[in-house]
C-alpha positions in Angstrom: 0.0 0.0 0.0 1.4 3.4 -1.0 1.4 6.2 1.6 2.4 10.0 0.8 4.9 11.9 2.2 4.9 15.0 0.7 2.5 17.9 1.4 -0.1 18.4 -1.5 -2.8 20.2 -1.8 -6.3 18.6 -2.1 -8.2 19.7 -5.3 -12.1 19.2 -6.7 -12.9 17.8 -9.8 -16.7 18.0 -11.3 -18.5 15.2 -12.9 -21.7 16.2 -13.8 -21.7 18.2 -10.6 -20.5 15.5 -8.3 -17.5 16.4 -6.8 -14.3 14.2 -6.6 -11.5 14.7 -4.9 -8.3 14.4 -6.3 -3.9 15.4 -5.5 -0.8 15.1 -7.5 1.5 12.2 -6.7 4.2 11.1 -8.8 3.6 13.9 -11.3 0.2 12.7 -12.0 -3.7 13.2 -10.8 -4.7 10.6 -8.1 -8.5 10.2 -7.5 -10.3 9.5 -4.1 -11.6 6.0 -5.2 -14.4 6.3 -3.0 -15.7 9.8 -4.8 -15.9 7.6 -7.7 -18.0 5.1 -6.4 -20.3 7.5 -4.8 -20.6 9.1 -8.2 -20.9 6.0 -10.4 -23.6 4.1 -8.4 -25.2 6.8 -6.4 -25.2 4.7 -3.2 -24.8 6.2 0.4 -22.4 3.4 2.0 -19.6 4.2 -0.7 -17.1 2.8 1.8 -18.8 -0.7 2.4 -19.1 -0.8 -1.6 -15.8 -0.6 -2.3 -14.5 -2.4 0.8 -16.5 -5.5 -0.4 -15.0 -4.8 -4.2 -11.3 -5.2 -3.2 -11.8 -7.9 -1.4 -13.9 -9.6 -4.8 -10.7 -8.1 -7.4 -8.5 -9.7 -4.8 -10.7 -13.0 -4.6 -10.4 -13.5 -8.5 -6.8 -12.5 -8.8 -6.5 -8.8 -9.6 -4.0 -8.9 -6.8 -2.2 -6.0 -8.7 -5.2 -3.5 -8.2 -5.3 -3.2 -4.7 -1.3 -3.0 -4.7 -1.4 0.1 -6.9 -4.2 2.0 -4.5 -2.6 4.6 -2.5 -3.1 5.6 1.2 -3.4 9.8 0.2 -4.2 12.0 2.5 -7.2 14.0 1.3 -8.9 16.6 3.0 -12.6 16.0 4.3 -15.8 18.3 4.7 -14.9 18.9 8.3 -11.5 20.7 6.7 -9.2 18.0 7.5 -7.1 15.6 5.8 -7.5 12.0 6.6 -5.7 9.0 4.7 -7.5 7.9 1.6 -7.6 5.5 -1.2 -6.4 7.0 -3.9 -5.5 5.6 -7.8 -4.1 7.0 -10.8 -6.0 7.1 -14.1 -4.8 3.6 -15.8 -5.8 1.8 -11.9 -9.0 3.7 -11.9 -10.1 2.6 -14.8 -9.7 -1.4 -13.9 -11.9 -0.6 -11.0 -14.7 1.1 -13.7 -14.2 -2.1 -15.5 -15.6 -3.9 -12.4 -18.6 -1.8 -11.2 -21.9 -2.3 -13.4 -23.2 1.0 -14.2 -24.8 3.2 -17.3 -22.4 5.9 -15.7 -19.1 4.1 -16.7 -18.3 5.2 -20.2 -19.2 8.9 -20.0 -17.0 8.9 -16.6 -14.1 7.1 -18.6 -14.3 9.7 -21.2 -14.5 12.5 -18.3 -11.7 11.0 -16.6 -9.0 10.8 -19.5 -9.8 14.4 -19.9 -9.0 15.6 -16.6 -6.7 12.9 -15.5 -3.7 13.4 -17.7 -4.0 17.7 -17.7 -1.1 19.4 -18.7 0.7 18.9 -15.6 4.8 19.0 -16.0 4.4 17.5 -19.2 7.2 19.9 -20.7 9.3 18.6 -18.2 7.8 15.3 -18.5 6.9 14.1 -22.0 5.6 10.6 -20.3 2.9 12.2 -18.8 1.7 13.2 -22.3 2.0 9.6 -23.9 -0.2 8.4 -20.6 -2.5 10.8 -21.4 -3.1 9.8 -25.3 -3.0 6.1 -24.0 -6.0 7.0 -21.8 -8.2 8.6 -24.4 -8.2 5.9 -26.7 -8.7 3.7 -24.0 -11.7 5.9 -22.9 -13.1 5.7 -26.6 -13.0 1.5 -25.9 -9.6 0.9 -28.2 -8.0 -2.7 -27.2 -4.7 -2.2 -25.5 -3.4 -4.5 -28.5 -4.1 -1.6 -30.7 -3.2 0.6 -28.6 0.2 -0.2 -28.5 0.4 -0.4 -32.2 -1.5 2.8 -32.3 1.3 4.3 -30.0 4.3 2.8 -31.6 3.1 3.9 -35.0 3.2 7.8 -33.3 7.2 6.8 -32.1 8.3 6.1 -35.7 6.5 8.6 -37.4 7.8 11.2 -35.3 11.1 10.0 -36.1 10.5 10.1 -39.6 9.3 13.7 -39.5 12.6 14.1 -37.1 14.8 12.8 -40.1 12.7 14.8 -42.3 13.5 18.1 -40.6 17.1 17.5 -40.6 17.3 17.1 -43.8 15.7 20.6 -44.7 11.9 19.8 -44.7 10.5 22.6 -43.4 7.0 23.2 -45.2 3.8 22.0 -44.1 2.9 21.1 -47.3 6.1 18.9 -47.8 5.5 17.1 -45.3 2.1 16.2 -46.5 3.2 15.6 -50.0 6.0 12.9 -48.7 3.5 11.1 -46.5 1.2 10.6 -49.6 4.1 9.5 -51.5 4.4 6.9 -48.9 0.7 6.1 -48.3 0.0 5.7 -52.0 3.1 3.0 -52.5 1.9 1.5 -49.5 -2.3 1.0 -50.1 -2.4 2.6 -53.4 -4.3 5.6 -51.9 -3.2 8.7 -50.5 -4.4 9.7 -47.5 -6.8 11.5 -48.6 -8.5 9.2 -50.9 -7.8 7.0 -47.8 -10.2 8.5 -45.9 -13.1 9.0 -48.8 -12.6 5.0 -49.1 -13.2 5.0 -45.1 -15.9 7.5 -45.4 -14.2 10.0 -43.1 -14.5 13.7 -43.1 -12.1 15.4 -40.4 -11.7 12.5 -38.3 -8.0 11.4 -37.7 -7.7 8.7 -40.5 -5.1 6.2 -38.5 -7.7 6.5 -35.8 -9.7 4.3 -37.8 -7.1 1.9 -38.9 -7.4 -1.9 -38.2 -4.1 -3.4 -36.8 -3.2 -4.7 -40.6 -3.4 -1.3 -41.7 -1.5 0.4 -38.6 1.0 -2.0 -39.3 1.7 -1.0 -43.1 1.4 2.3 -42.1 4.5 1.5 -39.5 6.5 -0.7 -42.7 6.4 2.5 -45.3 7.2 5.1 -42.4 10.1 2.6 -40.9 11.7 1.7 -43.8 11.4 5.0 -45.7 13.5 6.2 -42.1 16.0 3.6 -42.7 16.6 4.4 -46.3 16.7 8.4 -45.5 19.2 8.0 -42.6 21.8 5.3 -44.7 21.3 7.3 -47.8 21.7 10.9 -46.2 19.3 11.9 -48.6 18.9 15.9 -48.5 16.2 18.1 -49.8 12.7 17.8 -51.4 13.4 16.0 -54.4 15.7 13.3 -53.2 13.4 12.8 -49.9 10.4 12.4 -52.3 11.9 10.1 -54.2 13.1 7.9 -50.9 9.8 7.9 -49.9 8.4 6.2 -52.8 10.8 3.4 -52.0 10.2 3.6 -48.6 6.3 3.0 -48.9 7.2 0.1 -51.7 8.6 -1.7 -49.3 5.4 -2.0 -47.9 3.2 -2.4 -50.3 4.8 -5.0 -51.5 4.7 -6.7 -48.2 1.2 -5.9 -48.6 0.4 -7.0 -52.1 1.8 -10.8 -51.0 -0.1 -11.0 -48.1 -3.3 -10.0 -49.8 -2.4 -12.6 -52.5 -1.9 -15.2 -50.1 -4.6 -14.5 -47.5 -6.7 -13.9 -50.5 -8.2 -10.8 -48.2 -7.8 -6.9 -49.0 -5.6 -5.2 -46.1 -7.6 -2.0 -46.5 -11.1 -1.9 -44.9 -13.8 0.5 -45.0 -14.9 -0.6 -41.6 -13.7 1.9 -38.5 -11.9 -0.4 -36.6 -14.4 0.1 -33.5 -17.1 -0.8 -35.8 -15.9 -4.5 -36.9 -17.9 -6.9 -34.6 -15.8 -9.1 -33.3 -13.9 -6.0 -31.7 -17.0 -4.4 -30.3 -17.5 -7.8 -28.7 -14.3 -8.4 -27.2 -14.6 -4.8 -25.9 -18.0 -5.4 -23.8 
């Protein structure tokens, strides 16, 4: 059981005019777990709720739950602080997972919102990758594809890194290389990519199934590798690199299909394929 020992300052969070109490520890929001209850279930023994909830998460072996609540002291109504149990975001959302209520998925969506703020994150980038990881959570992504999702951000923004060293500075050449490397990969640029998907501003690798994230990652990495052992510098040249790059892939692409006898690209919204929305109930 984790117990603070610095001084923090107790602050109030609003969901839908329910109040929830909440501190930094670790560089990060911790929430009173018992607020949440309250809020969640509107029952008026909040205490005895969760008290016979750890002991069920413990009984069916989410040992590691109740070892990552923290004993935080909180202040009460009676303007005192009194040790609490207290969970960051990613903890507080296993409990959510395990209390039955019509509540749950507007409070997930509340809580990646406020849970992952801006705090430090200049000084800690980390808290910034939590805090996309919780808002596709929130929106019901697997963590499978979350992680893709994620490591797909990692090599693209080294791409762009490689990019800018290389003197890419325009907006619009950037854009122009990553549809070089879309269309070698799927045979679409992006955005024909996202007429096919029937997208209108939506954020078109947000709708990606893993296949597709993973293509997307195969053009982007190996158009990286042939930029940085090439030194290839300027426009021109880095056009021309990412052709190859997003070959690579589509050729990966092109055998697969031909073996699998299946079409990588899908107009489906990954959410919206059914065996995914089962899996995420």
């Amino acid at each position: 059981m984790i117990k603070n020992t610095i001084e923090e300052t107790t602050k109030i969070a609003l969901f839908r005019g329910k109040e929830i109490r909440k501190i930094i520890y670790k560089k990060e929001w911790w929430f009173s777990v018992v607020d949440i209850i309250e809020v969640l279930i509107d029952n008026k023994r909040p205490r005895k709720y969760w008290n016979d909830l750890k002991k069920k998460l413990k009984d069916e072996g989410y040992v590691e739950v109740s070892e990552k609540i923290g004993q935080l002291k909180l202040l009460t109504s009676d303007n005192k602080k009194y040790q609490t149990d207290c969970a960051n975001t990613e903890t507080i959302f296993r409990i959510i997972q395990s209390i039955p209520s019509p509540k749950a998925e507007p409070f997930k969506r509340w809580l990646a919102r406020v849970g992952y703020e801006r705090i430090k994150e200049i000084e800690d980038p980390e808290l910034a990758t939590k805090r996309t990881r919780a808002l596709y959570k929130a929106k019901g992504y697997s963590e499978a594809w979350i992680e893709k999702r994620m490591r797909g951000i990692t090599i693209r923004e080294t791409l762009t890194d490689q990019w800018q060293e290389r003197g890419i500075k325009l907006k619009k050449e950037y854009a122009i290389l990553t549809a070089e490397i879309s269309k070698a990969t799927f045979g679409m640029t992006p955005g024909q990519y996202k007429k096919f998907k029937k997208l209108k501003r939506e954020n078109l690798r947000d709708h990606m199934n893993d296949l597709e994230l993973i293509f997307t990652m195969l053009g982007e990495a190996s158009t990286t590798e042939i930029t940085k052992n090439k030194n290839t510098q300027g426009f021109n040249r880095n056009k021309k690199v990412a052709k190859q790059g997003g070959g690579v892939a589509g050729k990966a692409r092109k055998d697969l299909e031909r073996k699998s006898g299946k079409k990588v690209s899908a107009q489906e919204n990954y959410l919206e394929i059914p065996e995914k929305r089962k899996k995420l109930k």
